[in-house]
C-alpha positions, 0 to 999 in steps of 0.5 A: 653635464650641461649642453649648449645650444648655439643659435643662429637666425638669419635672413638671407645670411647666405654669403655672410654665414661661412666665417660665422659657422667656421669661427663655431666649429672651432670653439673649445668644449668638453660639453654636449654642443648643437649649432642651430641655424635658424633660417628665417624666411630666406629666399637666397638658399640660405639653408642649403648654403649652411648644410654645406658649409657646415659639411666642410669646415663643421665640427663632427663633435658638434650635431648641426641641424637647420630649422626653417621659420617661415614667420619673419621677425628675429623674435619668431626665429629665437623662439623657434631655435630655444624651442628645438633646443636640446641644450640646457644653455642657448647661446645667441649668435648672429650670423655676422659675430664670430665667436672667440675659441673659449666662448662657449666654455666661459659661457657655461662656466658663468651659468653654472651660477643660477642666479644670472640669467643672463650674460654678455660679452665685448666684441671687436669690430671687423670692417672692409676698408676704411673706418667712417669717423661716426663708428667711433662715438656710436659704436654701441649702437652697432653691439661694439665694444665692451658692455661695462667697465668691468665684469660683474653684475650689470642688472641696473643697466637693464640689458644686454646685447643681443649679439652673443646672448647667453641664457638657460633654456628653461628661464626663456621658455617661461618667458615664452610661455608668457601670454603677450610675451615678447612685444616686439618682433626684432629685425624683420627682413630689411627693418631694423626693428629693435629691443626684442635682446632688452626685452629678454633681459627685462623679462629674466630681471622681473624673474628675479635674475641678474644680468652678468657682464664678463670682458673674457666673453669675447667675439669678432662682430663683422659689419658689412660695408652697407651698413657703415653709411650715414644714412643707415646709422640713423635709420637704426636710431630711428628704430632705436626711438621708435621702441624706446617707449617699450622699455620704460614699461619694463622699468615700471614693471621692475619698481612693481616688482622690488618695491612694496605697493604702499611706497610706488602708489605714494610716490608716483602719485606725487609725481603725476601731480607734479608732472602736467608738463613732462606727458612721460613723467606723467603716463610712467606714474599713472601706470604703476598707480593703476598697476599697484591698484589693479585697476585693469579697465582704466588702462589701455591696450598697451598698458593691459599687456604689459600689466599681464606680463607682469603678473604672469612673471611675478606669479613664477617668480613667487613660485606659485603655479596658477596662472594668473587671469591678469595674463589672459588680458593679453591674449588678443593684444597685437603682437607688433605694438609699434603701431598701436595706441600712443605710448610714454 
């Protein structure tokens, strides 16, 4: 029967945590299910804090354990809760979402199929006071709302959220395995770095899986009255644009995977003589050129690890074993590339 491993990083979560772990003691489920709390470099006691509150309010059926991440950056505290993990199944929760009862069985049901890889759900705002008037045209930035107009497979879109993540095991750890892989770190500490959740998505997509919507995926996101200012909705957007560039290359690296070589050199060269005035246009094109003809030292340090993401991934995704040596061009690259060489 296919477990479940609920993952929840925090950073300093202490006081938001109890109604987080208490809406997870209340989920259904007739499966194995763990809770992971992944304390990433908390100073606030936050480990301590979720034992006891688990004590309190958890459920006996459900084994809780705490795991400590000193490297801080969400990224390294997903990674350390999905390797602890003994489900086949992770789920992500943030520590301010609060899962609806059913979650955890319509999770599994909708991995039951192995063709997605993953799936998102809509989440419902619960806010302190009165509702600022921005909330209502930029809720998704804050991971509110519904994801797609109906259930079904949203891969064109090409991402998920984070918030209420679920994945297989197994497939996030092939990702893992990927030297280079993930580029972005996530939210570290008081920075609201961002992208690592698309960056799942893009890797599970070159894979060869969907993404899958489903509007009975549901969950209460509470946002904290701090983060409902002016100045904090454009600080997140700033980080939204500080990472975009980022997710272009993983559009790149989905035209290398699913279509043929021949089509993506034509094509892009073309584009890259008719783009002298579009610099992303242009660099996009030159980058599937150069991948498509494997000229690996024409590119520069950003553009060699995404390249070796990609072969790396297509070699699982073709079922071969060996590890291609496109990947050790990776190896020494900077694991935070925000503040490498220019990008798109």
């Amino acid at each position: 029967m296919t477990g479940i491993s609920v993952i929840i990083c925090t950073y300093n979560g202490a006081p938001r945590l109890r109604p987080t772990l208490d809406a997870v003691a209340r989920c259904d489920a007739d499966f194995p299910v763990e809770v992971l709390l992944v304390d990433n470099n908390s100073n606030d006691g936050t480990g301590p804090v979720a034992q006891q509150i688990w004590k309190e309010a958890g459920n006996p059926a459900f084994a809780f354990r705490v795991i400590y991440e000193p490297r801080q950056g969400l990224s390294f505290a997903r990674r350390a809760g999905v390797q602890a993990a003994q489900g086949e199944i992770i789920v992500f929760c943030d520590d301010d979402n609060w899962l609806a009862p059913d979650y955890l069985t319509i999770a599994r049901n909708i991995m039951l199929d192995d063709r997605v890889g993953a799936a998102g759900g809509q989440s419902q705002p619960v806010i302190d006071g009165e509702v600022p008037s921005f909330l209502y045209s930029h809720g998704i930035g804050y991971a509110l709302g519904v994801q797609a107009l109906k259930s079904g497979d949203v891969t064109a879109r090409g991402y998920l959220w984070g918030s209420g993540l679920v994945v297989r095991r197994e497939e996030i750890l092939t990702l893992y395995s990927c030297p280079g892989f993930p580029v972005l770190l996530g939210r570290n500490g008081a920075r609201l770095t961002s992208g690592e959740d698309s960056e799942i998505c893009a890797g599970l997509i070159l894979l060869g899986k969907r993404l899958w919507y489903d509007d009975q995926l549901r969950f209460r996101h509470w946002i904290a009255p701090a983060r409902l200012s002016f100045d904090y909705l454009v600080q997140l957007y700033e980080e939204f644009a500080a990472t975009a560039d980022y997710s272009q290359y993983y559009d790149c690296l989905q035209q290398l995977c699913f279509r043929s070589a021949v089509f993506n050199v034509f094509v892009n060269f073309l584009k890259y003589l008719r783009s002298l005035g579009e610099p992303s246009v242009r660099a996009k094109a030159r980058f599937i050129i150069l991948s498509e003809l494997r000229l690996v030292f024409l590119m520069n340090t950003t553009e060699r690890q995404f390249y070796g993401i990609y072969r790396y991934l297509s070699e699982v995704r073709l079922g071969r074993r060996r590890v291609p040596l496109a990947a050790c061009l990776t190896r020494h690259a900077v694991r935070d590339s925000l503040s490498t060489e220019p990008t798109f």
